[in-house]
C-alpha positions in Angstrom: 240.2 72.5 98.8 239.3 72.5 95.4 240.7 76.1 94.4 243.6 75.4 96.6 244.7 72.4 94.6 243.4 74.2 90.8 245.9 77.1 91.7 248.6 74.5 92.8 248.3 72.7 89.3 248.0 76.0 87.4 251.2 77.5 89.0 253.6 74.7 89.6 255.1 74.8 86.4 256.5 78.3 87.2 257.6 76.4 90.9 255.2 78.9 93.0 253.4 76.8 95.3 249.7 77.3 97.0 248.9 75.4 100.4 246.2 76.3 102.5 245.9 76.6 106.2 243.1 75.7 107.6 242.0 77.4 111.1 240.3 75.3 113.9 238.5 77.2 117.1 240.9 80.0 117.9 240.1 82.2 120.7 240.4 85.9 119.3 238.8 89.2 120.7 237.1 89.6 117.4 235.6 86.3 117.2 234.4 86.3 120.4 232.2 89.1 119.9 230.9 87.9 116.9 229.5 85.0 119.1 227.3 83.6 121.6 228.9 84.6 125.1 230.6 81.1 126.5 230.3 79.0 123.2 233.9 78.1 122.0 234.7 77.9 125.6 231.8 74.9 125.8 233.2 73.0 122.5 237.3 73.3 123.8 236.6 70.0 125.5 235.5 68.6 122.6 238.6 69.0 120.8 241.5 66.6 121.5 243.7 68.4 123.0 241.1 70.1 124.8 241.9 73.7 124.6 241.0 76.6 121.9 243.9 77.8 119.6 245.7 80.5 119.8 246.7 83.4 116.5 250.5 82.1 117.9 249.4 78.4 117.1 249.1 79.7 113.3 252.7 80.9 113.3 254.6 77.9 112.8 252.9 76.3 109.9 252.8 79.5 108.3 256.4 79.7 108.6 256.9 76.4 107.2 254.8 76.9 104.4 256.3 80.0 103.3 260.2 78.4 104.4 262.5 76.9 101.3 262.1 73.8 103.5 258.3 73.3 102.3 259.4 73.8 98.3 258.4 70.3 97.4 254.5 71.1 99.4 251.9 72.7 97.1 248.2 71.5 96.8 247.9 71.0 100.7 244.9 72.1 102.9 246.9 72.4 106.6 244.6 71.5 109.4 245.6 73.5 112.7 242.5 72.9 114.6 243.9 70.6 117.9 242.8 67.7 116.0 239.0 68.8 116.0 238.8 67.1 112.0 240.4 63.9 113.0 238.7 63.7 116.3 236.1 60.3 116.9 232.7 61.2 117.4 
């Protein structure tokens, strides 16, 4: 978060903007391999909206971020996790 908002201080006087998007549990060949067989499948229900995400569920508010209609958006961590960060323990 830190470097995110630095680099959006640093550069918004020449109008480029830095956001961040932050990534929840997405289900991706690679990742899977990388861990224990059966273990984002046992946290999905955990997450509010009870499912993993998807590389496709990263599309849109990349495309927003990088849109003219996001211009007036720098310094912003994105969370697209299926509300994993916001969830009540």
């Amino acid at each position: 978060q830190g470097l995110t908002v630095w680099m959006a201080q640093e550069l918004g006087p020449s109008r480029i903007t830095v956001n961040c998007i932050a990534p929840g549990m997405i289900d991706t060949p690679a990742g899977g391999a990388a861990r224990p067989p059966g273990m984002l499948e046992a946290l999905a229900p955990s997450i509010p909206l009870k499912a993993l995400g998807s590389p496709e569920d990263l599309v849109g508010p990349l495309l927003f971020l990088v849109s003219d209609a996001a211009g007036w958006v720098t310094g912003q961590i994105v969370c697209v996790d299926g509300g994993w960060v916001k969830r009540v323990a």
